[in-house]
C-alpha positions as CSV (number, residue, x, y, z in Angstrom):
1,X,19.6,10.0,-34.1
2,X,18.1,6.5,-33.7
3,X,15.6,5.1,-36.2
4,X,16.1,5.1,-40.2
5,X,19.4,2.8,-40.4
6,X,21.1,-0.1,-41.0
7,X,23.8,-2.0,-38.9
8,X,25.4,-1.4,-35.4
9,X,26.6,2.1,-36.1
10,X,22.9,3.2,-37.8
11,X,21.8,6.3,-35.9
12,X,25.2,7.8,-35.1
13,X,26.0,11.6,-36.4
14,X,29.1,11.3,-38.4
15,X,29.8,14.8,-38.5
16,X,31.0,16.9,-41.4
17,X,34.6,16.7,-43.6
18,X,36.0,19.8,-44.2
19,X,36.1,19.8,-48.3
20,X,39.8,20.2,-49.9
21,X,38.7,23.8,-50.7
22,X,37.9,24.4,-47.2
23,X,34.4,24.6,-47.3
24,X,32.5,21.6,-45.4
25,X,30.9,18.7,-46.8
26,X,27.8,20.1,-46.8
27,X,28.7,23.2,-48.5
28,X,29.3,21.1,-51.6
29,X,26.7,18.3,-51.4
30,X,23.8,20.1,-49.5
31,X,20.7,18.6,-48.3
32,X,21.2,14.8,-49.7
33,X,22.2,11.5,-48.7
34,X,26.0,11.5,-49.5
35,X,28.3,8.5,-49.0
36,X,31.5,8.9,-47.3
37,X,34.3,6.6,-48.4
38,X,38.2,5.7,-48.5
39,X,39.1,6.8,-52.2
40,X,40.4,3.4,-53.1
41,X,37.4,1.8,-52.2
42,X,34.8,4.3,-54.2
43,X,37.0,3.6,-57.3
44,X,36.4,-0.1,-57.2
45,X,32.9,0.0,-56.3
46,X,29.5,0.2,-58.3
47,X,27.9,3.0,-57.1
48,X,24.4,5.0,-58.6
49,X,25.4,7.5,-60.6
50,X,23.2,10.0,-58.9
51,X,25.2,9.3,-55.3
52,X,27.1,11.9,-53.6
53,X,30.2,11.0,-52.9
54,X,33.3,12.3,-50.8
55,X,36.2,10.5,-50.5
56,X,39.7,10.9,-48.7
57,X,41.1,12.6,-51.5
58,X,38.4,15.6,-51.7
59,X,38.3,15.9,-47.8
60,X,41.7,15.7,-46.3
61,X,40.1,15.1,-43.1
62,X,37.5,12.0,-44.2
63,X,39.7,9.4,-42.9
64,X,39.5,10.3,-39.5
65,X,36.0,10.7,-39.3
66,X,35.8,7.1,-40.7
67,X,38.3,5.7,-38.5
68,X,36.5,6.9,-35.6
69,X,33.8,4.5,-36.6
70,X,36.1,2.3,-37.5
71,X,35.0,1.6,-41.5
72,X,36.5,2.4,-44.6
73,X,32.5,4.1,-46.2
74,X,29.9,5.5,-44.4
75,X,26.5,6.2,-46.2
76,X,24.8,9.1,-44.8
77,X,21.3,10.0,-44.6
78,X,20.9,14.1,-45.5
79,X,20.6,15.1,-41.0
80,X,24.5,13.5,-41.6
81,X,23.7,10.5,-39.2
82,X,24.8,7.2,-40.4
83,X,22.5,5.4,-42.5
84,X,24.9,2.1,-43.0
85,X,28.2,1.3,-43.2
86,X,30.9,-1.0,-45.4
87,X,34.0,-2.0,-45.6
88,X,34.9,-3.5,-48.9
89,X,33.4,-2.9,-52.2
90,X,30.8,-5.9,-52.4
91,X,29.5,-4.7,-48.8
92,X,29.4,-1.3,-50.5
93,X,27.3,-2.7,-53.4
94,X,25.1,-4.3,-51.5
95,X,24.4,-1.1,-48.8
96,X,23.4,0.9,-52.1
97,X,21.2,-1.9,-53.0
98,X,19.5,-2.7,-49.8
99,X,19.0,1.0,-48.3
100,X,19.5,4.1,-51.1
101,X,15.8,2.7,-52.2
102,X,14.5,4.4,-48.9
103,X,16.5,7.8,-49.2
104,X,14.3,8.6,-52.7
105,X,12.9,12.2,-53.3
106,X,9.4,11.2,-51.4
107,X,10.9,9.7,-48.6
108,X,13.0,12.8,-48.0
109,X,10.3,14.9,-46.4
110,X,10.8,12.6,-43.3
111,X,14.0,14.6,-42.6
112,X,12.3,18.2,-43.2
């Protein structure tokens, strides 16, 4: 819930995409921050290699759960709450940037 976060929607429990294969999200990415985002936009951004990423096309259903917040990516810390969110590829740069430092292996524990 409230606390680790960034922006208006920090805090929120996104909730988990059903992966194309039917599994959910966290079936395929496990425990780990994982960002959320509108294909288009996670082709066109710079993202860490080592990011999980779902997009609209893996998870037929991803684009409602963004639309419900009412963004086009949604970085997630591993409980699936929102971390931050962005809506075009600089903003998306920027939220790696600025919060993926705090999400590192050490910093984890916080969610165990």
């Amino acid at each position: 819930g409230p606390g680790l976060g960034n922006g208006t929607l920090a805090g929120r429990l996104f909730g988990q995409p059903r992966l194309a294969d039917g599994h959910l999200m966290d079936d395929g990415v496990g425990y780990a921050p994982v960002l959320v985002a509108d294909a288009a936009l996670s082709r066109v951004a710079v993202l860490p290699a080592d990011l999980a990423v779902v997009t609209t096309e893996d998870a037929p259903d991803a684009d409602q759960h963004l639309a419900r917040f009412g963004c086009r990516a949604a970085l997630l810390r591993p409980d699936r709450h929102i971390l931050a969110t962005a809506d075009d590829p600089e903003d998306l740069a920027r939220l790696c940037r600025s919060v993926l430092p705090i999400l590192t292996p050490k910093h984890l524990e916080i969610f165990g």
